[in-house]
N, C-alpha and C positions, 0 to 999 in steps of 0.2 A: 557495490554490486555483488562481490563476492559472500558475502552473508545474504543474498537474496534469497528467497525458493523461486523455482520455475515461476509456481501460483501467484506471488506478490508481484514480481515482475509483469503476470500480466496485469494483474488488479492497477498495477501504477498506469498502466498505457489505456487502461479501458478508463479510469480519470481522466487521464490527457484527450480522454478523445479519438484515440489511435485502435485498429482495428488487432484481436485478439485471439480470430479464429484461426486454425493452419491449413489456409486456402491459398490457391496458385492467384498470382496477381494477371492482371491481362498484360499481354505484351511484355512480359518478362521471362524467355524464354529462360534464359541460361541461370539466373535465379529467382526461380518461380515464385521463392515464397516470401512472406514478410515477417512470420512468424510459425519456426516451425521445431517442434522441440524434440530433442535426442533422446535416447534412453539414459544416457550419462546424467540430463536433467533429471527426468524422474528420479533415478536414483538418487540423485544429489539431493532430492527434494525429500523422500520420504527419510534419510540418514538425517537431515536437520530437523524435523518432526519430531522424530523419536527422541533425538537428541532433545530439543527443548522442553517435552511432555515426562519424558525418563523420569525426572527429577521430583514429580508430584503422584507417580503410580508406580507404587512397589512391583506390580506385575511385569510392569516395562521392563523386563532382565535380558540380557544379551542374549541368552538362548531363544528367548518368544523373538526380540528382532531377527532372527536369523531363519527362524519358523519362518517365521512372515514374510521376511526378505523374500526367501525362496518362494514359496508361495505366488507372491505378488511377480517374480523376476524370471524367476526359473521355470523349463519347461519342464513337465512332470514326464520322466521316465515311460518312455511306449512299453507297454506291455509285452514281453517275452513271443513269440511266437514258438508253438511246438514244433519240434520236430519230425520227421518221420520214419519209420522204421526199417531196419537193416534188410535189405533183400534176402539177404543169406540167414540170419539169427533175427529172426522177428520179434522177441521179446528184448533190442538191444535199440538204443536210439542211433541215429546215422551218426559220423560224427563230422565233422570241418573239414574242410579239403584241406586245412592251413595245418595240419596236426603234421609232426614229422611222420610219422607210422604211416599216414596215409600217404603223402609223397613219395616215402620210398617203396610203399607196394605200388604206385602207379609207375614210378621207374622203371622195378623189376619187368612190371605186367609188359609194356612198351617193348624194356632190352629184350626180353626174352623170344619175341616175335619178329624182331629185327632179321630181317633175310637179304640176301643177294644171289645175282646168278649163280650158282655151283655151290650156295654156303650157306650156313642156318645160325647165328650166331648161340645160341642156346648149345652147338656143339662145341664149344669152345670155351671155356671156364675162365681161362685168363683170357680170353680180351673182353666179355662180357663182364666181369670183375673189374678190368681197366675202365673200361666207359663209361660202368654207373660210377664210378669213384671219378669220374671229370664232371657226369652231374650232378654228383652229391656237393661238389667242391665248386663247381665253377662260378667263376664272381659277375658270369652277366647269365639273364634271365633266361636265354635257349642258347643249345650248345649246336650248332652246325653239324649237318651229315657230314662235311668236308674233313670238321677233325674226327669224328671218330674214324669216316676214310681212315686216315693217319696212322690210329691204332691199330687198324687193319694191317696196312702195309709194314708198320715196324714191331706187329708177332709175325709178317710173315704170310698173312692169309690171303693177300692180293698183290697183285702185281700190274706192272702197266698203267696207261693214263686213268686219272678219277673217273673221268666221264666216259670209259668203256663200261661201268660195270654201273648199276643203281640198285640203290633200299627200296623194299618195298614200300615202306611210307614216304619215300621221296618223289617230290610232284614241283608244276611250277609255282603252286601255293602251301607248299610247306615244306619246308628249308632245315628241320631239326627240330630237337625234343624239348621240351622245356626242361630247366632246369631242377633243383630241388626250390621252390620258389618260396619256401620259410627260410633256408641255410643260406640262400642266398642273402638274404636282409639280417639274418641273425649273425653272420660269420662277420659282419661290418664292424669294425672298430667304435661305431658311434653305437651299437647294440653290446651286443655279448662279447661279440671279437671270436680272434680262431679257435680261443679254448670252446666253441662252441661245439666244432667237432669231437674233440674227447670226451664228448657226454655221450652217456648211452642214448639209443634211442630211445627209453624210456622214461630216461631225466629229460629228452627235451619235451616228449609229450607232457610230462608232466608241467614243466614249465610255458608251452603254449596254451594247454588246458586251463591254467591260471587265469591266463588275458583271455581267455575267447569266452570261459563259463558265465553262467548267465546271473547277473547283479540284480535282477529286478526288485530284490527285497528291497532296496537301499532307494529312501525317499527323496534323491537327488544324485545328480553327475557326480559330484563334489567323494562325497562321500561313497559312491560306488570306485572312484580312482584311486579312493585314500585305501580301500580295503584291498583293492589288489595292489598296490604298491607294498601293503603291510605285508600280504602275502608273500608276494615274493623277496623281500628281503630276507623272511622270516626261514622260507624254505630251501632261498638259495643264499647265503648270509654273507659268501664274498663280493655280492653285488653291491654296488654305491648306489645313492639315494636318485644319481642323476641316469646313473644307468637303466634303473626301473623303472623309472618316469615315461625315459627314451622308448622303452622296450615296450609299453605300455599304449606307447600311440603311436606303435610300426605299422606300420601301411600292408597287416595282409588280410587275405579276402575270410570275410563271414559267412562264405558260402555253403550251403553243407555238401556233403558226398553223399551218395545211394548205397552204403555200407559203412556198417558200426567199425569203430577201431580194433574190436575184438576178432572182428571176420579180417579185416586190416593185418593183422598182426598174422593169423593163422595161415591165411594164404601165400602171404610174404613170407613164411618161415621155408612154405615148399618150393617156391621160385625162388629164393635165396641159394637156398641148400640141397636142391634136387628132391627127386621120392625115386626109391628105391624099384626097379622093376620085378613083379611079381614070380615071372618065371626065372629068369636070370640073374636076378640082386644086382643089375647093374645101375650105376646113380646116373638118370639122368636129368638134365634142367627142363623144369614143364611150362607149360602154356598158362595161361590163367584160368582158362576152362578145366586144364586138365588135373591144377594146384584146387580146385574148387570143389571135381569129384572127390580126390583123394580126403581130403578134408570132412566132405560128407560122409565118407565109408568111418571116420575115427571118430567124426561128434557127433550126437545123436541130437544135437539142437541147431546142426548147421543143417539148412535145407539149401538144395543146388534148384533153381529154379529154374534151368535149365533143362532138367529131366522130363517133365513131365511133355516137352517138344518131341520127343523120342516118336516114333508110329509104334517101335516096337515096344514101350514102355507095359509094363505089366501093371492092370490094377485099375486103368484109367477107369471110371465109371461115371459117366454125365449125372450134371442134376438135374432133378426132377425138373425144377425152376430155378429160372433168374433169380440168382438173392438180389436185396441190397447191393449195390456197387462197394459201397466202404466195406461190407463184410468179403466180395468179393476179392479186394485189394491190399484187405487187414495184415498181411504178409508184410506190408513195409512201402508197397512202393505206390506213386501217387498221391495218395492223399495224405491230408492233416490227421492225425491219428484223433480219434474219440475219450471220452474219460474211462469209459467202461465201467464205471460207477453202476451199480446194480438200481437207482434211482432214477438213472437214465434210460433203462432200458425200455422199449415200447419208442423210445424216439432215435430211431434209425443214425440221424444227422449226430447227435450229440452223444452217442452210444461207442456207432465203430468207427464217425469219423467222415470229412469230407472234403471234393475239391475246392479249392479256392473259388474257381471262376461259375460264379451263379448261375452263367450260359450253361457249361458242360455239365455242371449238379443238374440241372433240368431235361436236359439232351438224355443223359444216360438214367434218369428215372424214366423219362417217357418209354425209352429200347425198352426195358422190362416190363413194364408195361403190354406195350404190342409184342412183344414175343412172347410173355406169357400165357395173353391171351392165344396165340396164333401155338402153340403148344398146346393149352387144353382144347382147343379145336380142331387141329390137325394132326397132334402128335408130335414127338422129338422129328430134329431136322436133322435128315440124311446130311445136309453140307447148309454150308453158309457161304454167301456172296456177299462183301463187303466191299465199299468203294472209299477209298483213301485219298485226301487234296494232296496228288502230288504227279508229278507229269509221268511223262514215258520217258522212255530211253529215248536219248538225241543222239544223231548222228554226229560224226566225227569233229564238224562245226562248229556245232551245236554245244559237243563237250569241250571243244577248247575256248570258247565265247563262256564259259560259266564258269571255267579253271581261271580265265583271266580276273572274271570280276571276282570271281572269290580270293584270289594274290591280290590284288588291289585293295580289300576289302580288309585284307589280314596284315598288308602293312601300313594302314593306315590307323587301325589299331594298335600296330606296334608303337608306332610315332605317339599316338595318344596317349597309351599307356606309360611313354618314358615321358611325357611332358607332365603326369598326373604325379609321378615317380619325384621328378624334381621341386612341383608344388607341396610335395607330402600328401596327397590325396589319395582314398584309395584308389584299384582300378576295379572299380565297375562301370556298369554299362548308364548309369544315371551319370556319373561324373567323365564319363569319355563324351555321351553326348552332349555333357554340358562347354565341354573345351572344342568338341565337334562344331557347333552352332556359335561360338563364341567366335573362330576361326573364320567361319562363314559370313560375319559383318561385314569383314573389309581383307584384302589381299594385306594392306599394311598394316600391322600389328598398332599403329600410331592412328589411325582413324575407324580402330572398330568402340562403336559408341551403341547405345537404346537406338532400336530404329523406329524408335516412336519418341521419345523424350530428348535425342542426340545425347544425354550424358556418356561422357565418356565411361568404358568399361574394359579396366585392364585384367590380365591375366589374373594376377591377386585376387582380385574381385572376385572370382568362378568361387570362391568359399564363403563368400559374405552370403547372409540369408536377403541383403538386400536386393539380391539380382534373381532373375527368378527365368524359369521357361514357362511360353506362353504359344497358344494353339491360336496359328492368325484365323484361322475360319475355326471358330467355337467349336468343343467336343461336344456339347450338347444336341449340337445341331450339327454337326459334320461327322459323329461317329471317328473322324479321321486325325489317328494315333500315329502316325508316320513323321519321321526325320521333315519331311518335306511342307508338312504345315505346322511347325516351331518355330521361332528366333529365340532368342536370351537377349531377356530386356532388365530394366530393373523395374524394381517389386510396386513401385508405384504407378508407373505406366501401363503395369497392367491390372492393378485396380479399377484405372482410371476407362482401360477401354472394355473391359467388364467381357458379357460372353455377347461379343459383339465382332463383327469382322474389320479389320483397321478402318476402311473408309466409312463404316456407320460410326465408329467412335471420335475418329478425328477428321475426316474430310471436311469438314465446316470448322477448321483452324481453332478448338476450342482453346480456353485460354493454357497456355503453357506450351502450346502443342501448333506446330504450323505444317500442312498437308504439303506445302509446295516441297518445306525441309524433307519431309519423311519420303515425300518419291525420290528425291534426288539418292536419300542414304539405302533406297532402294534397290536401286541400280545398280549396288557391290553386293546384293544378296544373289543367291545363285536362281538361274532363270528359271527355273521350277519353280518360283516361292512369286515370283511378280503378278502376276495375274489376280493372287490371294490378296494383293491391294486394289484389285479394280474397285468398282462401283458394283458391279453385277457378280463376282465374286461365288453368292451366294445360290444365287441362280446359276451359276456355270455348274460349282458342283454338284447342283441336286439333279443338272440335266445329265450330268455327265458318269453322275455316281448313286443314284434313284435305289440301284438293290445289290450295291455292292459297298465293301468296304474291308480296310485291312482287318480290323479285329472280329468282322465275319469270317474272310479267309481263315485267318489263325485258330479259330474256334473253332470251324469247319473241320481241319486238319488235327487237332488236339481231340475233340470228337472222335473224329474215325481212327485214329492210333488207340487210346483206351479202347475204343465198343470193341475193335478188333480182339484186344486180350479180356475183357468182359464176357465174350461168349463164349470163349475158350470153356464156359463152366457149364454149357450145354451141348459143344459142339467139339469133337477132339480138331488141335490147331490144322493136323494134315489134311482137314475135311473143311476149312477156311478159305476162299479164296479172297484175294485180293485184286480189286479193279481198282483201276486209277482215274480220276475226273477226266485228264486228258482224254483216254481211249472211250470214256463213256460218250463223251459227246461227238466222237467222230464215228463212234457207231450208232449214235441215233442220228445225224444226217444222211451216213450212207445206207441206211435202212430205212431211210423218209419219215421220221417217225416224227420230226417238226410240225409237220403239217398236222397232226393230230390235234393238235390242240390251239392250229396259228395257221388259219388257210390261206393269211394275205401274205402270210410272209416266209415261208416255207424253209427257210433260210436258218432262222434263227427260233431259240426255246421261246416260248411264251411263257414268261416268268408273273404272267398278271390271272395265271390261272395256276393253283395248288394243286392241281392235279400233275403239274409236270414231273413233281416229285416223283410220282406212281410210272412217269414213263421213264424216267431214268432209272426204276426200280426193276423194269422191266428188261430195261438195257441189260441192267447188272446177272440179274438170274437166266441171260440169256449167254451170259461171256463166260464161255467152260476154261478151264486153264490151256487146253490145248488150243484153243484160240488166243487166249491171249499170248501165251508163249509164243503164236505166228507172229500177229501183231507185233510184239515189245521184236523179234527177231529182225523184223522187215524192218521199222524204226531206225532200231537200230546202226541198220546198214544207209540206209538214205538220209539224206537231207531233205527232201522233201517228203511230211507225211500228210500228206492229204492220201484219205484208205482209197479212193479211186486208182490213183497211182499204183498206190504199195499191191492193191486184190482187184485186178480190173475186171468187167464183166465179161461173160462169153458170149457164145452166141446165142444161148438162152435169155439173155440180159441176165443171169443173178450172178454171182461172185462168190468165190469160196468158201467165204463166210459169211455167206448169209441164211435166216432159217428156212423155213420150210414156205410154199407157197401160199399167198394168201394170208402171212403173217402181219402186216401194217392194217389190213381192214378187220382182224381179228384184235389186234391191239386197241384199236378204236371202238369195239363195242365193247370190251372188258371195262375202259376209261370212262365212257359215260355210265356203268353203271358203279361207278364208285362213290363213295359219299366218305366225304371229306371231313377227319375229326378234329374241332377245334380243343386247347387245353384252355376252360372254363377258368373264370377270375372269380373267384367266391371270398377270397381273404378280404380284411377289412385293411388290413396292411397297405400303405402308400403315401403320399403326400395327403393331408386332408386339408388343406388351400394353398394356393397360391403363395410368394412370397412377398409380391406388394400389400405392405401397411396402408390403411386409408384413413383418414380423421374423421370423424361422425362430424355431418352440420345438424342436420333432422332426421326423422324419417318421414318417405314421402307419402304415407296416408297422413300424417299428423299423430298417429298413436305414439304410446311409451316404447323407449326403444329396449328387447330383451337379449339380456346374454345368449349367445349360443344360439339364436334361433335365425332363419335365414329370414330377410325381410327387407325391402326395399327402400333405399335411403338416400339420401343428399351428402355426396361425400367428396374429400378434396383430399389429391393426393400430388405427388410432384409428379413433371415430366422432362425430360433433356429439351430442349429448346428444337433443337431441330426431328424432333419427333410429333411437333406437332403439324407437320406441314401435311397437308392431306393429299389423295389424289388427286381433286378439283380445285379449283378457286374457292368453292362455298364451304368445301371440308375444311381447310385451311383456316378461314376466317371464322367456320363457327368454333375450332379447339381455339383461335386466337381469343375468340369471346368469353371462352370458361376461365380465362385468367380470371382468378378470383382476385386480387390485390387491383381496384379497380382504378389506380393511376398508371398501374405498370398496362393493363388491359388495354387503357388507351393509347398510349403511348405505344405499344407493338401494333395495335388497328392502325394507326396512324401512319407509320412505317410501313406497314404492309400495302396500303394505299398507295401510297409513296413511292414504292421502290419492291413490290415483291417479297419474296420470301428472304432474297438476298439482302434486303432491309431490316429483316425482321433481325437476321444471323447477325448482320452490324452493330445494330443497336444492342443487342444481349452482348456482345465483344465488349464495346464501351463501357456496360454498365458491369463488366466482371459478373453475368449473369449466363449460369450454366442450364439450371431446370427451375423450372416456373412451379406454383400453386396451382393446379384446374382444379373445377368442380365438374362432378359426375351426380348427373340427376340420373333418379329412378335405378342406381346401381345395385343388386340383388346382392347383400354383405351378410357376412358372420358376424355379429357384434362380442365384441369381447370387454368383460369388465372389470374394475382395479378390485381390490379388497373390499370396498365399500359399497362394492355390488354397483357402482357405475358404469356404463359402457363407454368407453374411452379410445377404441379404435376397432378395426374390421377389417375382416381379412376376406378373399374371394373363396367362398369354398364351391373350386368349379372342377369337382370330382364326383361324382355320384358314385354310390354302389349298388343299388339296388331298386326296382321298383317293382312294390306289389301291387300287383290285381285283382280286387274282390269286387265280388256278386254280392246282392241286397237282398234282401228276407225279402217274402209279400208283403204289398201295402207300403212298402218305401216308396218316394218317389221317382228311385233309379234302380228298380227293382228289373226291371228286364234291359240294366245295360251293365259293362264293366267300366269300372274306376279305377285309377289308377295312382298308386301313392308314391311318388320320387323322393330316395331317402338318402340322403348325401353320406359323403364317406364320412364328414366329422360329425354328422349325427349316430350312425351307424357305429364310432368306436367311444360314444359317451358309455361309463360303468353300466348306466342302466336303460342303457340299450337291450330288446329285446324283441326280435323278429318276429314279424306276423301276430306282435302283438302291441306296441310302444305306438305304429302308425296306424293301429286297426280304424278304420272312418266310421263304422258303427258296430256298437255291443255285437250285432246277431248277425255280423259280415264275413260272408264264404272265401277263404286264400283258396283266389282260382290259381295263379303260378306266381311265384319270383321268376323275375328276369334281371340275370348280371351277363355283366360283357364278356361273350362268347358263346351264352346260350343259345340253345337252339330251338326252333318252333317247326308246328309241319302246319301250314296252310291250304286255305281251299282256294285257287285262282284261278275263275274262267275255266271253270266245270274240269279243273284237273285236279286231285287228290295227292298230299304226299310232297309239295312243295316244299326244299326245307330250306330257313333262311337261320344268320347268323343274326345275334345279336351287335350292333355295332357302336351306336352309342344312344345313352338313354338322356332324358331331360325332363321338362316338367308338363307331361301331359304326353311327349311324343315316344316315340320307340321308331328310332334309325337302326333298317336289317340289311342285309347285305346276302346273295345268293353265297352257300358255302365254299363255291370254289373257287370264287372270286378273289385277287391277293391286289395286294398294293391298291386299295379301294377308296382310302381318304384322297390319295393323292389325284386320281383318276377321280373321282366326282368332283373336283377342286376345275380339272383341267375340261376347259368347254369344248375343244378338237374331242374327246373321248365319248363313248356313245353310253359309257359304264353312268347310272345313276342309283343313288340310295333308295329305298323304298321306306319310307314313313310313313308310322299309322300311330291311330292313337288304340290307348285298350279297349274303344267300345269298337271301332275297325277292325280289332283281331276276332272279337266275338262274332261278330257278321264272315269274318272269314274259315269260322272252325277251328282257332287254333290251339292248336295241342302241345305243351311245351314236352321237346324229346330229348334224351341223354344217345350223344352216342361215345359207343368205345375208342378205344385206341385205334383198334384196328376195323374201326368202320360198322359197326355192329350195333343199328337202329331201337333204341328201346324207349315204351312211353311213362311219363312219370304220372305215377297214380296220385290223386287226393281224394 
């Protein structure tokens, strides 16, 4: 056996008779498979290959096996990610939190601000000297307020019990400063050891710089390890080969900091050393603000970005327009920096640079946009009101209810961080939740296993790429990225349940897998997560979570923090206000301003109309600071904020703060005359089909079937077994009837006859039968075909992009209608593709309009002018509109309780109706498009 390959081994068993595939067996829980091969095999296979072929191809040389090896074995090194640029020196890249230089200016920045009642530590030379030298040294990760107390009292500067006196950063969720959190891992005997101290600061940067600098040139792991080992030996040459190794794969963070090492070093040189006072020459120790100005006054390349906050600052002058965001930002902070390649220029993104998250890159082009516009129409803005996701001030309750869970939250990360410490793992936030959700299986360390598969899963495991985290209610469909819809299962279970919620994948005990097990392992998952196994599951959260979700929230708030510094560049910041979402929505109820747009329910937003936007807009520009200041004051002080409470009415009925009379039916006719702008989908960009593959039988005219062309076929593709169960008895039996393998066909009618559906699940268990063969008559496919210009499978291309409307010359026979040509997206990105011309229906035919999803049209209906509907989704022959300020509209035409329905017409309907395809602006501004 040991001279086998994988491949002969099977070859022998597929002789025998014996099954060859590495599929789960039925009823074999605990070892599911009968044949299932390791990476060790491959490799062992392809090392005997070579091995016996070597010897007749001169090429075969150790170096091409090793090419290859990797190749076939190795993952191919992730591409680099840039960095971004130094707040302070903009032409410097950030550098590593993990560099020593950086550590010890965040030391400084920290000791220096350290305060208590009657005392500054900044006045004090030696014990601030003392303190940072316990955290430059200290051997565990954060040094306790308690001892540097200590240091206090033994120069002398305190007296009496600890807990008479407190630090300003001292709270019941945080306990002390973190340590120097490189020296700490470098000062360890298994690393550098103590002589780690007697390096300069700039021997050790240079020596972290080593391990952190980026390798990507190097076409594998292998060889990216061996160059920094060589490095370091070379540069530091009393180190041993095992030392470098050690040093090489120390556990610190790859995170970057928001300042280059250069501004690093300069600012730390003045919080080290004092700056001398201008009047007096006296040396004192500064702030980090105040180490930041000084700084600025000596380099003429450090910019304090800080300044330009000043009211008094001399110089400020708005611009004309909104740039670009990346040019706005190009200073360093937020974005992915650009190449700035003069080739690139004309393309904004690739130029100066952009945010990661696709949401916020679109959020803050639109802002410009509508403020652009709403500046060459109105003029610069005296002020800006902005609304930020983030609450009010809570009262005294309030704040010790959020101090608790935030010390909960922070030693619960300490515990994970020392248990990642002990696995050699780093700490970040992907390997804390992965020991987080690992913990969450079982109370006992001894029964946390897959809660879908039960293999067991020990702490070790948390590094194997065989264990994986997985979303019990699919991200695709749940949007929801939170702790509370994860477990950590292994990698095959969750293959196996795909983007599926536990009970659609396993509730029907597929083979490997038993429902009754996984509810019981259920039971030790924490009660927030139980329900994500129900049945209904999916339906809970769509009722429950329809137009909300975390990674709206976070984007929401990530949004409104940039826009706020974004407009800084037309607006100076003291002329910015800031509203908070909290106080917005308790001043549109206590201003009734609900009902404007929700007369049954007066209570709450109507979030199914887009115009609600425009009343929270209204909120916002109506909230002056000196209100809010009442507001966040009153808050403040109560535990209860409902604004009736905090501003009761008088005997006028209005309240303090409220506007002028007659202000809610004034809002209300502003709102209806708004028109709502949609941002139009015109890219060609997107999925252009589906992911199910289908096998061609025919096609169902009988014609030749063509590449690329859509067209109606006879097609079989698989289905999971319990997906074919219909609503009805008849649905049921006729997917039963498309089994194409027409012994298995009968044989599940049979069962089904028999015993139901629960017949059908039986019988597919016995026979180790997961998803069946159906046929799909009259299925509208892409045909796709091999080299030999054969179609050989088809794909669903069920995306449209576009569909044109042309008018007939005289003397056509469809000469006084419009037609209509539906042009799919994978039509639409062929090379020679060519709009309003590739689908033209005849030589001398008029492009009356394209229509893509979002455009908008103005119609004539029931003798009224000016109707405008959105575009909603197109198909072949129809055009689904949708009124513009209508929102959440699929899911409301879906639901028959809703009174909301789609309005479809075909193109020769819009012509009978007048319609005019219109562009509107950002900020609502009607215009018609000529042809």
């Amino acid at each position: 056996m040991a001279k086998l390959t994988y491949g002969s081994f099977l070859w022998q068993r597929q002789q025998e008779g014996r099954p060859t595939r590495a599929r789960p067996l039925p009823g074999h829980r605990k070892s599911p498979y009968d044949v299932y091969p390791t990476r060790e095999l491959y490799e062992d296979e392809f090392s005997k290959i070579w091995s016996a072929q070597a010897k007749y191809h001169s090429s075969m040389t150790d170096e091409n096996k090793d090419r290859i090896y990797n190749i076939i074995f190795k993952q191919r090194p992730l591409k680099s990610q840039k960095v971004g640029r130094c707040m302070y020196m903009p032409d410097e890249d950030r550098t590593f939190r993990a560099m020593p230089g950086f550590q010890c200016y965040r030391i400084y920045q920290e000791v220096n601000n350290l305060e208590w009642t009657g005392g500054k530590l900044r006045e004090h030379p030696d014990a601030r000297d003392a303190i940072v030298a316990l955290l430059e040294e200290s051997s565990t990760r954060e040094v306790t307020f308690s001892k540097m107390k200590g240091i206090l009292r033994d120069k002398g500067l305190i007296q009496g019990r600890e807990r008479d006196f407190k630090f300003n950063f001292e709270s019941s969720k945080r306990k002390g400063f973190d340590s120097n959190l490189t020296s700490h891992i470098m000062q360890h005997e298994d690393y550098v050891g103590p002589d780690w101290h007697k390096w300069s600061l700039e021997r050790q940067d240079k020596f972290i710089e080593i391990i952190l600098e980026d390798k990507s040139d190097y076409t594998d792991m292998k060889q990216q390890l061996d160059a920094v080992k060589r490095q370091l030996m070379d540069e530091f040459s009393h180190l041993s080969e095992t030392v470098a190794e050690k040093c090489m794969r120390a556990p610190l963070t790859d995170r970057t900091a928001n300042i280059s090492l250069k501004a690093a070093h300069l600012m730390l040189e003045k919080m080290r050393d004092g700056i001398a006072d201008m009047e007096t020459g006296e040396l004192k120790l500064p702030l980090q603000n105040e180490a930041a100005e000084r700084v600025a006054e000596e380099n003429e390349y450090f910019v304090n970005p800080m300044r330009r906050r000043k009211a008094d600052e001399a110089g400020y002058t708005p611009a004309d327009r909104l740039p670009y965001y990346g040019k706005a930002f190009e200073a360093g902070s937020h974005i992915i920096p650009g190449s700035k390649e003069p080739k690139e220029e004309g393309n904004d993104l690739l130029y100066y640079g952009g945010v990661s998250n696709p949401t916020v890159h679109i959020a803050l082009n639109q802002i410009r946009k509508v403020v652009n516009e709403l500046i060459g129409r109105y003029g610069h803005p005296e002020s800006v009101a902005i609304e930020l996701g983030r609450d009010l001030p809570v009262g005294p309750k309030g704040r010790r209810e959020i101090e608790a869970e935030q010390k909960d939250n922070q030693e619960r990360n300490r515990k994970l961080d020392g248990a990642l410490e002990e696995l050699g793992l780093s700490r970040n936030p992907i390997n804390r939740l992965r020991l987080r959700l690992w913990e969450e299986l079982n109370d006992d360390p001894v029964g946390r296993c897959c809660p879908f598969s039960g293999k067991k899963i020990g702490k070790a495991d948390l590094s194997n790429e065989s264990i994986e985290i997985d979303h019990l209610l699919p991200f695709s469909r749940s949007l929801d990225n939170s702790p509370a819809n994860k477990v950590i299962c292994t990698r095959q279970a969750n293959r196996d349940k795909g983007k599926r919620t536990p009970f659609e994948a396993f509730g029907d005990s597929p083979d490997g897998y038993s429902w009754s097990d996984i509810q019981e392992r259920v039971k030790h998952l924490p009660t927030a997560k139980h329900w994500r196994f129900g049945e209904d599951a999916m339906e809970r959260w769509n009722r429950d979570h329809s137009d909300f979700s975390e990674r709206h929230l976070n984007d929401t708030r990530y949004i409104g923090r940039l826009a706020r510094e974004y407009l800084e560049c037309i607006c100076h910041i003291d002329k910015i206000d800031v509203v908070t979402g909290r106080l917005t929505s308790l001043l549109r109820g206590h201003w009734k301003l609900n009902s404007v747009l929700n007369e049954n329910d007066r209570s709450r937003k109507n979030r199914d109309d887009h115009r609600h936007h425009a009343v929270d807009a209204i909120v916002i520009g109506m909230t002056s600071r000196s209100m809010l200041q009442k507001v966040a004051t009153a808050a403040n002080r109560a535990e209860d904020l409902e604004i009736e409470h905090l501003f009761p009415k008088g005997t006028n009925g209005a309240s303090p703060i409220d506007p002028w009379h007659g202000f809610r039916a004034d809002v209300r006719k502003v709102i209806n005359e708004i028109v709502v702008s949609h941002r139009a989908r015109h890219r060609k960009q997107g999925q252009l089909h589906n992911d199910t593959a289908y096998g061609i039988i025919s096609a169902s005219d009988g014609k030749d079937i063509r590449h690329g062309t859509k067209q109606k076929c006879r097609v079989v593709t698989r289905k999971f077994v319990a997906d074919l169960k219909g609503k009805t008895d008849s649905a049921t039996r006729k997917s039963l009837e498309s089994i194409r393998n027409l012994r298995l066909r009968q044989a599940f009618l049979h069962a089904y006859k028999g015993g139901g559906f629960d017949a059908v699940k039986e019988l597919a268990k016995e026979k180790g039968i997961r998803r069946l063969r159906v046929v799909e008559e009259n299925k509208t496919v892409i045909p796709i075909a091999d080299k030999s210009d054969k179609p050989y499978k088809a794909y669903d291309g069920n995306s449209n992009w576009a569909m044109e409307i042309y008018s007939f010359p005289k003397g056509h026979k469809k000469a006084d209608k419009w037609d209509g040509v539906t042009i799919s997206t994978f039509d639409a990105s062929q090379p020679n593709f060519k709009p309003s011309e590739t689908n033209r229906p005849h030589p001398a035919a008029r492009l009356v309009m394209r229509l893509q999803k979002n455009d908008c049209i103005e119609i004539e209906e029931e003798n009224k002018k000016r109707i405008l509907r959105r575009v909603q989704k197109l198909s072949d022959g129809q055009i689904t509109l949708a009124p513009l300020h209508e929102a959440n509209v699929d899911a409301r035409d879906r639901d028959k309780e809703d009174s909301f329905k789609f309005l479809t017409k075909s193109p020769n309907s819009l012509k009978q109706l007048n319609a005019r395809k219109v562009h509107i602006s950002p900020a609502g501004r009607v215009s018609y498009e000529k042809r």
